[in-house]
Phi, psi and omega in degrees: 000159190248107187274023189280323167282022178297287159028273175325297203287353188270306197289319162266011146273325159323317185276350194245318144336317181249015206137305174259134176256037165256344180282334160313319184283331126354309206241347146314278222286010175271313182282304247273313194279017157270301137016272156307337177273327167295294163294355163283298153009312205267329191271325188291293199246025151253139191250167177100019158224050203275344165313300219251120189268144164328285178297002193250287185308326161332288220292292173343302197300296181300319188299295155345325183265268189328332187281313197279127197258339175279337172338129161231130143252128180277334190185165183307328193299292148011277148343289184299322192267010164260327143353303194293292160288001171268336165302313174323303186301309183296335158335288173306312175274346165294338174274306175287335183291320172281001152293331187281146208290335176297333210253019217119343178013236164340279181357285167250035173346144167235167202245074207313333177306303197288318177314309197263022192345049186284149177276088218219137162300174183313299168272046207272141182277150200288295211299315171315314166312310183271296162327346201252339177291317188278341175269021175268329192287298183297339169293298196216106194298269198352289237291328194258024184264312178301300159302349147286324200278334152346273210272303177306323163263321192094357163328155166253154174302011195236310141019264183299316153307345167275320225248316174262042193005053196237187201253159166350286178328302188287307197292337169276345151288320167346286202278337181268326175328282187312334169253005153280327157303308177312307237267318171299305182312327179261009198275309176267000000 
């Protein structure tokens, strides 16, 4: 991600925030192509979203943002990583919806362990997965900040570490916790 416009992007959300809507047309095109590289990212190398366009999942994500009125972001990190989860979200209900026996069920199953190269057994049920990220969430928010910005956005660790303003370091204990935490939690 290019953090030289952070500054920027804090000072036009703070500024959009408070109101003025010329700083939102400002402050798209500072985000959008970071964004954007993030879901391509994520649609390139998770498979089982071959449906779903780069530019589709953006565009979800900012309409999503732009929607919540209550929303406060404070800074690019902030920003991204709400991003994040909401990419996340959006992922998750698109896996579930193509699971459901109305959409197909059995038939196209996608082989969601392998989509999300989380270290999770095979057959692991999605809704157990998205329970096992939120009690992760509630235990330890970072750890499970990291597995979004990980599986979900596609960050690198030096990356994820900019964006939660920790050090490397932190985020790769961060990151072997958290998938030792999944691999039990999801195991029985």
């Amino acid at each position: 991600m290019e953090h030289s416009d952070g500054d920027n992007v804090t000072q036009l959300l703070q500024r959009w925030q408070a109101g003025e809507s010329a700083a939102l047309d400002r402050l798209l095109p500072l985000v959008y192509a970071d964004l954007r590289r993030i879901a391509a990212a994520q649609l390139r190398h998770k498979s089982g979203h071959t449906t779903l366009q780069t530019t589709a999942l953006v565009h979800d994500v900012l309409l999503r943002l732009l929607e919540r009125p209550g929303l406060q972001l404070h800074d690019s990190a902030h920003l991204f990583n709400a991003a994040a989860r909401m990419m996340r979200q959006r992922l998750v209900s698109r896996l579930r919806t193509s699971m459901s026996g109305k959409h197909g069920g059995g038939w196209r199953r996608d082989d969601f362990a392998q989509a999300l190269d989380l270290p999770i057994p095979e057959h692991t049920d999605l809704a157990e997965l998205d329970q096992a990220l939120g009690e992760l969430e509630a235990a330890e928010p970072r750890m499970a900040q990291v597995v979004e910005l990980r599986y979900f956005v596609g960050l690198e660790m030096a990356e994820i570490a900019a964006s939660l303003g920790v050090t490397r370091r932190t985020v790769q204990r961060d990151w072997a916790t958290a998938q030792a935490w999944l691999r039990s939690r999801l195991a029985g």
